[in-house]
C-alpha positions in Angstrom: -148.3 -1.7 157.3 -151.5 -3.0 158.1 -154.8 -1.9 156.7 -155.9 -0.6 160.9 -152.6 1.5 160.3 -153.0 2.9 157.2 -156.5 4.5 158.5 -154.7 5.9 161.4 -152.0 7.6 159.1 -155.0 8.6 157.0 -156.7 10.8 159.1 -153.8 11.7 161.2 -152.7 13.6 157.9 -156.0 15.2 158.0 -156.1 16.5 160.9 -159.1 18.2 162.8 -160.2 20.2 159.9 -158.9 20.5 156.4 -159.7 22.4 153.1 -160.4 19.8 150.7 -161.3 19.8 147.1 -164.9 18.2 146.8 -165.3 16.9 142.8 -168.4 15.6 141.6 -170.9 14.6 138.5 -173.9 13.8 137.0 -174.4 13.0 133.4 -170.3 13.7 132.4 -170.7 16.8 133.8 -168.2 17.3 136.6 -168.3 20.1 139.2 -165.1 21.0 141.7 -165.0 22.9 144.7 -163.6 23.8 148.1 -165.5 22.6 150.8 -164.6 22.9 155.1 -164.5 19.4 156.1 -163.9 17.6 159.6 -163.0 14.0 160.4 -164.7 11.8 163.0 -166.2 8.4 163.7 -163.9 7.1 160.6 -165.6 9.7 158.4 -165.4 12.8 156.7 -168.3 15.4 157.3 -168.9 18.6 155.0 -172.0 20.8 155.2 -173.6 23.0 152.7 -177.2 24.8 151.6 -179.3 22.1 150.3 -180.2 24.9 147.8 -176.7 24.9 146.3 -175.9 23.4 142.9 -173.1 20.7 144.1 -176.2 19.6 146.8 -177.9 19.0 143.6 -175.5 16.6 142.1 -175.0 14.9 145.4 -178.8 13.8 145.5 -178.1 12.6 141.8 -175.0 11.5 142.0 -173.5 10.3 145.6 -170.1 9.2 144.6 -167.8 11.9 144.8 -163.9 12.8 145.5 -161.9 14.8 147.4 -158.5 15.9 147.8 -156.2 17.8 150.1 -152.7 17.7 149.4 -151.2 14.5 148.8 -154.4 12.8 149.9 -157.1 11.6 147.6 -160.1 10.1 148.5 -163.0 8.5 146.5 -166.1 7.6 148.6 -169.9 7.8 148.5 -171.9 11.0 150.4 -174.8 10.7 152.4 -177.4 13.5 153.4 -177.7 13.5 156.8 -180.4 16.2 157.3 -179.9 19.7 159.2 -176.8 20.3 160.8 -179.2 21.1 163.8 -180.2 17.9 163.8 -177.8 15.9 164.3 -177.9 13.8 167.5 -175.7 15.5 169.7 -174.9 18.4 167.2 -171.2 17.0 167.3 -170.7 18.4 163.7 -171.9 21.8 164.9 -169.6 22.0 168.3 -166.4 20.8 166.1 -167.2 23.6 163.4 -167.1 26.0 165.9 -164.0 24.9 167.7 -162.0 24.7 164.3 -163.5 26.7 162.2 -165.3 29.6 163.7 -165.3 32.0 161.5 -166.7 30.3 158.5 -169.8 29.2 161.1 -170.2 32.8 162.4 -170.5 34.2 158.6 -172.0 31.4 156.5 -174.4 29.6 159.1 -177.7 29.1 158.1 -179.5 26.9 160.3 -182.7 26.6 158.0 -181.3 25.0 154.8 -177.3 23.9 155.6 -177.1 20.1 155.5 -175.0 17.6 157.0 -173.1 15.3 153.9 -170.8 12.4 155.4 -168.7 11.1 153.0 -167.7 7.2 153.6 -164.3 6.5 152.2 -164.0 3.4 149.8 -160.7 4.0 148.1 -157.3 6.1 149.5 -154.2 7.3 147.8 -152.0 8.8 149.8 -148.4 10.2 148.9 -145.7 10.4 150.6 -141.9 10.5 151.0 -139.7 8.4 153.3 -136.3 10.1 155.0 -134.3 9.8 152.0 -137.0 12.0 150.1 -137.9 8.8 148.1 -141.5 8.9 146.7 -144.1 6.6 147.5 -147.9 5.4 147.3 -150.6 4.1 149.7 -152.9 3.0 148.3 -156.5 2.1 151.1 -159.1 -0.2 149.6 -161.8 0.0 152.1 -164.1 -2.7 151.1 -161.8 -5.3 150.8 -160.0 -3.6 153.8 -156.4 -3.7 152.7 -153.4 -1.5 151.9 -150.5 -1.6 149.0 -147.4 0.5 149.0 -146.0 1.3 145.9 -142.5 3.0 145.7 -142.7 6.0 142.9 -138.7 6.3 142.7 -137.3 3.2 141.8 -133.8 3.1 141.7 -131.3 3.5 139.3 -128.9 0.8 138.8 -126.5 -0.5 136.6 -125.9 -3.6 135.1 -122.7 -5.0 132.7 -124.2 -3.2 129.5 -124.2 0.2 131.0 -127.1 2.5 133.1 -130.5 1.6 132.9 -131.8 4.7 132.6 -135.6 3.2 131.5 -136.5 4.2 135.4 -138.5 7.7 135.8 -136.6 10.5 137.4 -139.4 11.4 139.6 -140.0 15.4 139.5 -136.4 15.4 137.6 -137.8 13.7 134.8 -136.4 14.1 131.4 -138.9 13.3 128.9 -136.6 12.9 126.2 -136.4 9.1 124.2 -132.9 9.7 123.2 -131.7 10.8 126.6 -128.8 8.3 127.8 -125.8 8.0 130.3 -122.4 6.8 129.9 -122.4 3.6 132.0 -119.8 5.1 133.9 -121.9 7.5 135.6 -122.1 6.2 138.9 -125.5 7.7 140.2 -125.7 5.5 143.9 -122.8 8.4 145.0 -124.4 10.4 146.4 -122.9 14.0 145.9 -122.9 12.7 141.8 -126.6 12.0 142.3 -126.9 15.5 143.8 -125.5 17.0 141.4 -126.6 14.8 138.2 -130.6 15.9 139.4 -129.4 19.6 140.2 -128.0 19.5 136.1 -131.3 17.9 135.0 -133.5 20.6 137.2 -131.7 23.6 135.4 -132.0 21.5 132.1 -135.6 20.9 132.6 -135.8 24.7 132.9 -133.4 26.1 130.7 -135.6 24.2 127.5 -138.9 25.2 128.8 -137.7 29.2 128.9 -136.6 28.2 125.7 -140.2 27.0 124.3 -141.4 29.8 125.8 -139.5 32.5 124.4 -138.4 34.1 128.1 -136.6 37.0 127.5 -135.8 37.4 131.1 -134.0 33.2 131.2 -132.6 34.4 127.3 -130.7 37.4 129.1 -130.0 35.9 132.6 -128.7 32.1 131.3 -127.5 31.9 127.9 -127.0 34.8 125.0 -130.4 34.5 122.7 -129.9 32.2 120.1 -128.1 29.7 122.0 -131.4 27.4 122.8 -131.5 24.8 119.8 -135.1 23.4 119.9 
């Protein structure tokens, strides 16, 4: 994948219009919130009263973060004046298209500012057709793109499983936790099963920490969970 490509897949995951989580700072103190954001020209636009406390940190502070589901993106913001005022009002005619509503209720043409938000770092997560995690990660000042697989395979080797390799959302975060070596996880219907076993395990002991009377009557007689 090229750097050209992994922009495209960027803001092909975005969309037209997205709700994305806006964090920002000044002085350690950080701020998060949902902001209406649209994507054009390579950027990402947001507007808001220039009145409003995050508008306050953004003239402080300009580097901020945001994130929509398994897309995170660091970047600086930029005040770009009224939304009235922008040559050719294309933020305004794009707002309206995608997200009317909002711009019939909240539109305030006297104080609501333009911010465009410059990306300058991506992470992007995503899963191929086998369901096997992975990373993207979009450095766009140096203008180039790492993938980083998440799952890394289990495998065996003449001593036995190497089970040092995270389980991905099946993790079991136990350091005596071990597999007989022959446990052959690249079968698939045993791997099916061996995560299905660790899913019910992984919530089986949490119900147990947590004292759920409805998982102590439902999965095991109470007393059975040894912590």
């Amino acid at each position: 994948m090229t750097f050209e490509e992994g922009v495209a897949l960027l803001f092909h995951k975005l969309g037209d219009s997205k709700i994305m989580a806006l964090g920002s700072s000044v002085n350690d103190y950080v701020m998060v919130r949902n902001v209406s954001c649209l994507f054009y020209d390579g950027k990402i636009y947001f507007k808001t009263d220039k009145n409003f406390r995050k508008t306050q940190q953004l003239y402080r502070n300009p580097q901020v973060a945001l994130c929509t589901g398994g897309v995170q993106v660091e970047g600086i913001a930029v005040n770009k004046g009224l939304v009235v005022d922008e040559p050719g009002r294309r933020f305004e005619a794009l707002y309206k298209k995608y997200l009317w509503q909002s711009y019939n209720a909240y539109s305030h043409e006297d104080t609501e500012i333009l911010i465009e938000v410059t990306p300058r770092f991506v992470e992007i997560w995503d899963e191929d057709e086998n369901r096997n995690a992975f990373q993207i990660f979009l450095d766009f000042d140096k203008k180039t793109v790492e993938i980083k697989p998440y799952d890394q395979r289990m495998h065996t080797t003449g001593t036995g499983l190497d089970n040092t390799v995270p389980f991905s959302i099946y993790q079991i975060h136990s350091p005596s936790f071990s597999l007989p070596a022959a446990f052959n996880v690249h079968n698939s219907i045993t791997k099916s099963i061996f995560f299905s076993f660790c899913r019910f395990l992984w919530y089986t002991t949490v119900a147990c920490k947590a004292g759920s009377d409805f998982y102590d009557e439902r999965l095991f007689s109470k007393g059975a969970c040894v912590q």
